[in-house]
SEZA-801148 format. One record per residue (C-alpha): residue number from 1; x negated, y negated, z negated; residue in one letter. Coordinates in nm, 2 decimals. Example, Ala and Ser with C-alpha at 12.3 -4.5 7.8 and 13.67 -1.06 7.14 Angstrom:
% SEZA-801148
{1, {-1.23, 0.45, -0.78}, a}
{2, {-1.37, 0.11, -0.71}, s}
% end
This chain:
% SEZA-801148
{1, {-0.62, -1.49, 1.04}, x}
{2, {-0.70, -1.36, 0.69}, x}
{3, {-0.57, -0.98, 0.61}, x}
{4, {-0.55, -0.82, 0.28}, x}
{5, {-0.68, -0.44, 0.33}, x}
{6, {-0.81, -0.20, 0.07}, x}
{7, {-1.22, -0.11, 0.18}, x}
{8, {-1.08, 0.23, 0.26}, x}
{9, {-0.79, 0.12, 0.53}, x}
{10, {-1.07, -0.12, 0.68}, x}
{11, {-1.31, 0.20, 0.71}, x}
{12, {-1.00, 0.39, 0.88}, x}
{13, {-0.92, 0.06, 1.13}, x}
{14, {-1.28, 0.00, 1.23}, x}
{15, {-1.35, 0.40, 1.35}, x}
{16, {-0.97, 0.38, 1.51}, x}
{17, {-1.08, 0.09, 1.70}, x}
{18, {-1.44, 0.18, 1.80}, x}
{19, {-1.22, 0.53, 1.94}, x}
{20, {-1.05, 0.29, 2.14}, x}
{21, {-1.30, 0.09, 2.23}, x}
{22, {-1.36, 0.31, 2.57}, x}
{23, {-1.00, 0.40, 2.62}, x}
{24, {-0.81, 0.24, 2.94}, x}
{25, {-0.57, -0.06, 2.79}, x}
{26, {-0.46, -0.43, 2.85}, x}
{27, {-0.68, -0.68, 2.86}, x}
{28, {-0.58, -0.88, 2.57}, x}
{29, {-0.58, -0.53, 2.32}, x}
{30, {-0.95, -0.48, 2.44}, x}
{31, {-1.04, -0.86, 2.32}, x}
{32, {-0.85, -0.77, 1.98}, x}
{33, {-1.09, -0.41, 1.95}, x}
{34, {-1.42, -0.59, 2.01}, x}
{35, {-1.32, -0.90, 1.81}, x}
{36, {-1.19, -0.70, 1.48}, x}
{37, {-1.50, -0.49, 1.53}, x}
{38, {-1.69, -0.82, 1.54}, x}
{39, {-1.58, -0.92, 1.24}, x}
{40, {-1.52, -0.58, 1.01}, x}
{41, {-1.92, -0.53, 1.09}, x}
{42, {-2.02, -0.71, 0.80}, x}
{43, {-1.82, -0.56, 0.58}, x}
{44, {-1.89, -0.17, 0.76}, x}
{45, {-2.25, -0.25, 0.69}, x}
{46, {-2.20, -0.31, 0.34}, x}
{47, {-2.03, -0.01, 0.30}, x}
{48, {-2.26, 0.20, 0.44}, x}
{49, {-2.53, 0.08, 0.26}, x}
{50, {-2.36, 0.17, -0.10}, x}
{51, {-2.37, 0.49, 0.06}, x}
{52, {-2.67, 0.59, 0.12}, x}
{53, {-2.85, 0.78, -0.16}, x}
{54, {-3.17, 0.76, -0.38}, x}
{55, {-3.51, 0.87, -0.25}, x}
{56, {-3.48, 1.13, -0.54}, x}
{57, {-3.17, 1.28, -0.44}, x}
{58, {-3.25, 1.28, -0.10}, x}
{59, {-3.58, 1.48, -0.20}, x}
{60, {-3.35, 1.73, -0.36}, x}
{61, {-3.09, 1.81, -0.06}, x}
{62, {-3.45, 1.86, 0.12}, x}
{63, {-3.55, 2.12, -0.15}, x}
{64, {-3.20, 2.27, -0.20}, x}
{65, {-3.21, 2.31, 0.24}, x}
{66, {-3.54, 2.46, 0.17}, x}
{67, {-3.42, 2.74, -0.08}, x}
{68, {-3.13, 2.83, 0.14}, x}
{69, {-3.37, 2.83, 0.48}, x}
{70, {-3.60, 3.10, 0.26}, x}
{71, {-3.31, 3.33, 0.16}, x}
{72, {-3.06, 3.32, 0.44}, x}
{73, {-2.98, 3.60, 0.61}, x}
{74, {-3.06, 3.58, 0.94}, x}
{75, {-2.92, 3.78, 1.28}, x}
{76, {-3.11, 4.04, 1.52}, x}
{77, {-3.23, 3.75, 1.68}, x}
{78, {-3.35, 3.57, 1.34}, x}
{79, {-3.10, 3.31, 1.35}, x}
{80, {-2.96, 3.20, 1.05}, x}
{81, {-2.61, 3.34, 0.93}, x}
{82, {-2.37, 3.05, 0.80}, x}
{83, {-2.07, 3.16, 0.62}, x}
{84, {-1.74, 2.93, 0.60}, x}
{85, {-1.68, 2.79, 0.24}, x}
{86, {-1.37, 2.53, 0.21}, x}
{87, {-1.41, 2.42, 0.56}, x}
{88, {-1.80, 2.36, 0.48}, x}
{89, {-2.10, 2.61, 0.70}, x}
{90, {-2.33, 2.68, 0.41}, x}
{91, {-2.61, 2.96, 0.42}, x}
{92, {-2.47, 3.35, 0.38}, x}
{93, {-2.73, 3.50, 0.11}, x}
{94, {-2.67, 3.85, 0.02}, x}
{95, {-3.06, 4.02, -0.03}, x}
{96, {-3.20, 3.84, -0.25}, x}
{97, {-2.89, 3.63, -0.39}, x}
{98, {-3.03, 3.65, -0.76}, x}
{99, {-3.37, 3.51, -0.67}, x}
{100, {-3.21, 3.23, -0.46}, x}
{101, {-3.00, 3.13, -0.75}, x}
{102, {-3.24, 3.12, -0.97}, x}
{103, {-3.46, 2.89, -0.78}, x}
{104, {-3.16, 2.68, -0.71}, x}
{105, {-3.07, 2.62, -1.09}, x}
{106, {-3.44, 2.56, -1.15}, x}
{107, {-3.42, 2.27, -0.91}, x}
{108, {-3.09, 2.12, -1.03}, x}
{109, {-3.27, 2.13, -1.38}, x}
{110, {-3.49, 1.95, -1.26}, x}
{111, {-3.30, 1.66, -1.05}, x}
{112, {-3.04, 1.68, -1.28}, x}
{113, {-3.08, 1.27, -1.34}, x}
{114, {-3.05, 1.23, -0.97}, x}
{115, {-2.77, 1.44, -0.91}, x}
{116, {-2.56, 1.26, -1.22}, x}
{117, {-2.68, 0.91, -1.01}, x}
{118, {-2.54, 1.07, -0.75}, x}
{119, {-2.20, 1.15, -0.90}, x}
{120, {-2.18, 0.79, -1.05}, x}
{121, {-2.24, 0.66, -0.65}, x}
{122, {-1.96, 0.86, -0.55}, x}
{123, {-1.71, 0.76, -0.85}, x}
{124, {-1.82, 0.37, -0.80}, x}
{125, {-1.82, 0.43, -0.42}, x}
{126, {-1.43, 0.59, -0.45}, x}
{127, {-1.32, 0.29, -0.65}, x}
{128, {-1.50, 0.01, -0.44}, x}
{129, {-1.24, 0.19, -0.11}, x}
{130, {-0.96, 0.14, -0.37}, x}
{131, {-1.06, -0.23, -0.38}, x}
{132, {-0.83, -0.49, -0.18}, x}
{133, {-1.04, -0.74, -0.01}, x}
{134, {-0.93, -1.02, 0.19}, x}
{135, {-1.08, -0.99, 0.59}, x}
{136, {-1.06, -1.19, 0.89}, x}
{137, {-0.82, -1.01, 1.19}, x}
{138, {-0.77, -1.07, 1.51}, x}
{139, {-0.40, -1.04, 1.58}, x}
{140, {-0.29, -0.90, 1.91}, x}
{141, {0.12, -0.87, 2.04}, x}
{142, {0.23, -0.46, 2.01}, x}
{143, {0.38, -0.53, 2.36}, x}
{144, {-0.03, -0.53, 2.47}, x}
{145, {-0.12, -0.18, 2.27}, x}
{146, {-0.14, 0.13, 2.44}, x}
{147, {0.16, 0.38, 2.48}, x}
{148, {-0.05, 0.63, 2.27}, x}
{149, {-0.13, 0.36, 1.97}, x}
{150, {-0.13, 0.53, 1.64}, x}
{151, {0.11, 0.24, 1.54}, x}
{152, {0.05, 0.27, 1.13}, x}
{153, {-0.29, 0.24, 1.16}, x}
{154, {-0.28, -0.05, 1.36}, x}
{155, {-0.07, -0.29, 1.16}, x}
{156, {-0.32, -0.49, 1.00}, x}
{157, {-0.40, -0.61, 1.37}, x}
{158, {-0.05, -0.63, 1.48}, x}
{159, {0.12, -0.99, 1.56}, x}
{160, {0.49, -0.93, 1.47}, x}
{161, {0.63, -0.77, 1.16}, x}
{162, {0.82, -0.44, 1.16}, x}
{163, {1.10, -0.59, 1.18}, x}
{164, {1.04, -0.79, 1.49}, x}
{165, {0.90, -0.48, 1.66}, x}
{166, {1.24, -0.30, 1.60}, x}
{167, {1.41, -0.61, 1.74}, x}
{168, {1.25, -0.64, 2.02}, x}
{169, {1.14, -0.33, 2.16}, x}
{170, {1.38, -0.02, 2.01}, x}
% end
């Protein structure tokens, strides 16, 4: 059966489902998980490949690692010190701060062309999850999902409407 899902929602069902994969459940639910896996793959694989980025840019984040691998400060033991940004580790430099700067800004100078590539990927790759494609789903009855389902993201594969669940079951 055909399914009309935006690129982002299929990303969220296919890592929901590959979670459940290796949970306990019915029978039937567990045919449902490996057959929508089955047949998001193609489209999973598609994905991932618009993700992955330039030789160029990848030769930058190398450089940029270096420069912070040089300058970090490191503990008694000479382990690096990361510091908590915005939820991100990054490397704590307070020495020679200045000098790693520098060198940093030098290098974004020069891989400026790959970094703007690299913004245009992301901005094309944020749109293309925005996009509603049509995907083949392997429906399965809510009576069969487990107890602990996260219900919403589920629908796609669901059998009966809302509606019908609320008839039915509450």
């Amino acid at each position: 059966m055909k399914e009309k899902l935006k690129r982002g929602k299929l990303v969220e069902l296919n890592a929901l489902l590959t979670g459940l994969k290796s949970t306990p459940s019915d029978k039937r639910f567990k045919f449902a998980i490996v057959r929508n896996l089955e047949y998001l793959e193609p489209e999973m694989k598609a994905i991932r490949e618009t993700q992955k980025p330039s030789p160029r840019y990848e030769e930058y984040v190398q450089k940029r690692q270096q420069i912070g691998e040089e300058f970090v400060d490191r503990d008694e033991k000479g382990n690096p010190i990361l510091a908590l940004v915005e939820g991100v580790e990054i490397f704590q430099i307070t020495e020679k701060k200045d000098e790693a700067n520098s060198k940093v800004v030098e290098l974004i100078k020069e891989y400026n062309d790959a970094i703007e590539e690299k913004k245009q990927d992301i901005n094309q790759f944020n749109e293309l999850m925005e996009e509603e494609i049509e995907v083949d789903v392997c429906k399965v009855s809510f009576e069969f999902l487990p107890e602990d389902a996260d219900y919403n993201a589920l629908k796609p594969i669901i059998k009966e409407t809302p509606e019908e669940i609320e008839a039915k079951y509450l």
